[in-house]
MIVEX-741197 format. One record per residue: x, y, z of N, C-alpha, C in turn; residue in one letter. Coordinates in nm, 3 decimals, always signed. Atoms other than C-alpha are relative to their C-alpha. Last residue first. Example, Ala and Ser with C-alpha at 12.3 -4.5 7.8 and 13.67 -1.06 7.14 Angstrom:
BEGIN
[[-0.082; -0.119; -0.006]; [+1.367; -0.106; +0.714]; [-0.077; +0.109; +0.073]; "s"] [[+0.089; -0.119; +0.000]; [+1.230; -0.450; +0.780]; [+0.090; +0.120; +0.000]; "a"] 
//
This chain:
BEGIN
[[+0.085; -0.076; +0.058]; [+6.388; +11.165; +10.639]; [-0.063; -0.018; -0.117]; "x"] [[+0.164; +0.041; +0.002]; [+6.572; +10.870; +10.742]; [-0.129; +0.055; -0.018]; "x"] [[+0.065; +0.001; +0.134]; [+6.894; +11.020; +10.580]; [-0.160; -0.050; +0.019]; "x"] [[+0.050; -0.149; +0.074]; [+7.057; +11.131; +10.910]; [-0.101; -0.010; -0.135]; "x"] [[+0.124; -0.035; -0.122]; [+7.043; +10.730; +11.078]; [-0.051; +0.172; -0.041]; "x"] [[+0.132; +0.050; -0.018]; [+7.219; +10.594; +10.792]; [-0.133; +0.086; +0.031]; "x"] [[+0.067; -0.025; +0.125]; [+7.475; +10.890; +10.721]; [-0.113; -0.091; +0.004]; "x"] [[+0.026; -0.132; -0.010]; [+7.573; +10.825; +11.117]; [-0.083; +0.054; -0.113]; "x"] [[+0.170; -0.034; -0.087]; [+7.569; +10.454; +11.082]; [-0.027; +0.152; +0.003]; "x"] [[+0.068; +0.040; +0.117]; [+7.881; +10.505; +10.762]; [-0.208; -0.002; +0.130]; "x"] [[+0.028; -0.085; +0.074]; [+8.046; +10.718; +10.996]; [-0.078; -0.075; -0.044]; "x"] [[+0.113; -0.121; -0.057]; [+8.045; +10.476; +11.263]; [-0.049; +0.115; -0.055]; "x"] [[+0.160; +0.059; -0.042]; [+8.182; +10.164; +11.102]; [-0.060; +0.164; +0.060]; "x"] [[+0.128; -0.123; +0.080]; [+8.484; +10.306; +10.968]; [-0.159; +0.002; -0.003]; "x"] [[+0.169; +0.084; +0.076]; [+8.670; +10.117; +11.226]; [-0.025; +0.126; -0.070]; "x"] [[+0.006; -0.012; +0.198]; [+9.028; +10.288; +11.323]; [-0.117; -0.113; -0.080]; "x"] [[+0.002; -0.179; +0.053]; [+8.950; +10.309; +11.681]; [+0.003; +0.001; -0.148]; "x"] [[-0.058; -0.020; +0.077]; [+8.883; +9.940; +11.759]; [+0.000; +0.138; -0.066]; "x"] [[-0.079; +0.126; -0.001]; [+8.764; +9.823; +12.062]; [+0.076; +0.018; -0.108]; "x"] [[-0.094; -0.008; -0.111]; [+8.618; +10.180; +12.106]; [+0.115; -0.113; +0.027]; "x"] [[-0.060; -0.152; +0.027]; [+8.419; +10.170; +11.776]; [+0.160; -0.023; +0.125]; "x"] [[-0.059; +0.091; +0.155]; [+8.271; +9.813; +11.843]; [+0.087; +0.111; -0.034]; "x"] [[-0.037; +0.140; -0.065]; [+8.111; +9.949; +12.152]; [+0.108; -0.063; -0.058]; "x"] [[-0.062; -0.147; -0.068]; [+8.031; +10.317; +11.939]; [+0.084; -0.145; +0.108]; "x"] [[-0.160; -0.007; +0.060]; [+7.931; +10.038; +11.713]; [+0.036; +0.115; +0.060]; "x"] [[-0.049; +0.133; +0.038]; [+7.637; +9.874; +11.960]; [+0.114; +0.043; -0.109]; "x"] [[-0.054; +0.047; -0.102]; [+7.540; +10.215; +12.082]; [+0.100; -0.134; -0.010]; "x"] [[-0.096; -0.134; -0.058]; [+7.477; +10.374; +11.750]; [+0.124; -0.078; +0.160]; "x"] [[-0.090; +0.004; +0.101]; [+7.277; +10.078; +11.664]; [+0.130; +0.041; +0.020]; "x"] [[-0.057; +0.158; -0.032]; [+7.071; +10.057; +11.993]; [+0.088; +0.013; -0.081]; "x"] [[-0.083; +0.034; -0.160]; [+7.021; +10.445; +11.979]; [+0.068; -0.120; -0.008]; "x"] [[-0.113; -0.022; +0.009]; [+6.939; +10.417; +11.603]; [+0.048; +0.055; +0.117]; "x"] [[-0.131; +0.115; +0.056]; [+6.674; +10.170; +11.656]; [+0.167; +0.035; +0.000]; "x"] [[+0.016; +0.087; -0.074]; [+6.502; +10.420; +11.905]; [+0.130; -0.083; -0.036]; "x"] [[-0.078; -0.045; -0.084]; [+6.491; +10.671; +11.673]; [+0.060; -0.097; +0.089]; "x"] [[-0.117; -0.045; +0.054]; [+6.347; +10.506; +11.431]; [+0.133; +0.061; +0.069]; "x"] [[-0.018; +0.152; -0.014]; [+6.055; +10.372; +11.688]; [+0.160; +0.006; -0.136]; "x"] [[-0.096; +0.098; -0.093]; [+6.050; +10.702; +11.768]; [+0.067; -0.105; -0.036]; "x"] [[-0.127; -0.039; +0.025]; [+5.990; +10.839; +11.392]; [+0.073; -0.018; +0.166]; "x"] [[-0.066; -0.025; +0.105]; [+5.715; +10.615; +11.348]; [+0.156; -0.012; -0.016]; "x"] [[-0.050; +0.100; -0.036]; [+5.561; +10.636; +11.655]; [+0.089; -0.064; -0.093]; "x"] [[-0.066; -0.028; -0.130]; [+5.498; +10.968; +11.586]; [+0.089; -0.137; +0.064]; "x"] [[-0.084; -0.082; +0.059]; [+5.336; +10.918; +11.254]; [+0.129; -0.007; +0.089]; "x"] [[-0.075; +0.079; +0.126]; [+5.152; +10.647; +11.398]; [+0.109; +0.020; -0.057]; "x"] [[-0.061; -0.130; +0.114]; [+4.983; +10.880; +11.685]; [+0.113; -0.079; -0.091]; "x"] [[+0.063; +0.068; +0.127]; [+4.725; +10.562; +11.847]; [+0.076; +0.108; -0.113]; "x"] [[+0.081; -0.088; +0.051]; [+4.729; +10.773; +12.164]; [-0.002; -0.024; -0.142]; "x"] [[+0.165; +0.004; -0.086]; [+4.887; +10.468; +12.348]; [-0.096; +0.102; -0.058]; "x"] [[+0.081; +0.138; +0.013]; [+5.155; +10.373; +12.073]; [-0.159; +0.031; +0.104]; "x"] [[+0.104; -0.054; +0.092]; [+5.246; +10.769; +12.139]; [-0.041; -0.103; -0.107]; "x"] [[+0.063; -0.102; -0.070]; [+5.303; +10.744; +12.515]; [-0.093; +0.007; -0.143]; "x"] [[+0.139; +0.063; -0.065]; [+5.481; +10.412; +12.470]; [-0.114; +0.128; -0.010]; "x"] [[+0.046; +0.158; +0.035]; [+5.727; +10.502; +12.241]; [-0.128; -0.024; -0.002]; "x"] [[+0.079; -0.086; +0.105]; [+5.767; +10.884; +12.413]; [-0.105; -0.121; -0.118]; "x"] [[+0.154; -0.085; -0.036]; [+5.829; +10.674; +12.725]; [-0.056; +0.068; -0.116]; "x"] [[+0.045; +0.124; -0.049]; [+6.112; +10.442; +12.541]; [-0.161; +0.052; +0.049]; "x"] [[+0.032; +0.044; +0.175]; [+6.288; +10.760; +12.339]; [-0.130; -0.128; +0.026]; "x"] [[+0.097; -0.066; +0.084]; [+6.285; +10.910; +12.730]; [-0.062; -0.042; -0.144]; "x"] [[+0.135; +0.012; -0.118]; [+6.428; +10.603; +12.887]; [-0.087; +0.120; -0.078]; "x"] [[+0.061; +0.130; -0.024]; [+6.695; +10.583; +12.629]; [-0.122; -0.034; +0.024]; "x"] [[+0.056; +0.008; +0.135]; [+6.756; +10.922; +12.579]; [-0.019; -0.133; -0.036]; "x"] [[+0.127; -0.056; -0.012]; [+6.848; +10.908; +12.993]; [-0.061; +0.037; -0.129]; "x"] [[+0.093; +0.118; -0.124]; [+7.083; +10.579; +12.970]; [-0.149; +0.145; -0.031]; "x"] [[+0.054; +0.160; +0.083]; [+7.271; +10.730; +12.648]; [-0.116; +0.000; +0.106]; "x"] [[+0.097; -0.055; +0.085]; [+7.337; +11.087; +12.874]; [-0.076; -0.138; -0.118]; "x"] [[+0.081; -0.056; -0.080]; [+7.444; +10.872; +13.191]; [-0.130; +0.052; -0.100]; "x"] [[+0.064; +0.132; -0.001]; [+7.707; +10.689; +12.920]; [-0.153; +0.041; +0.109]; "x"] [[+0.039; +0.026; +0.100]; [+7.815; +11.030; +12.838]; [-0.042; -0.118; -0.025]; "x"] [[+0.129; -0.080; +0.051]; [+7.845; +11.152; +13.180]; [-0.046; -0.059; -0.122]; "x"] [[+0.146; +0.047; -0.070]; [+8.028; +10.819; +13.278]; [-0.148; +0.094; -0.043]; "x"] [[+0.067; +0.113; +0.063]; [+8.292; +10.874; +13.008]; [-0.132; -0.031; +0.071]; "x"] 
//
């Protein structure tokens, strides 16, 4: 469990620098599909939370088809 709370913490910090990196070079597009990304970390994280308190939720499939369709 710790690795996989380790791997959250460091796509965190990276999704957060890429953020900033491509708000500072004014790349829109880019910031875009962080700032998408981003949300569906917090999301993800917040019913994977909600998930574990309750195993039989159907909450996490339904974020999964969210966060794949943002194309």
């Amino acid at each position: 469990m710790r690795t996989r709370q380790n791997s959250w913490e460091r796509l965190r910090e990276q999704t957060v620098t890429q953020l900033v990196a491509a708000a500072l070079a004014e790349d829109r597009e880019a910031f875009r599909q962080l700032w998408w990304n981003w949300c569906c970390i917090q999301e993800t994280e917040a019913l994977m939370a909600r998930w574990l308190r309750s195993p039989d939720s159907a909450a996490a499939p339904h974020h999964v088809r969210r966060c794949n369709d943002s194309s």
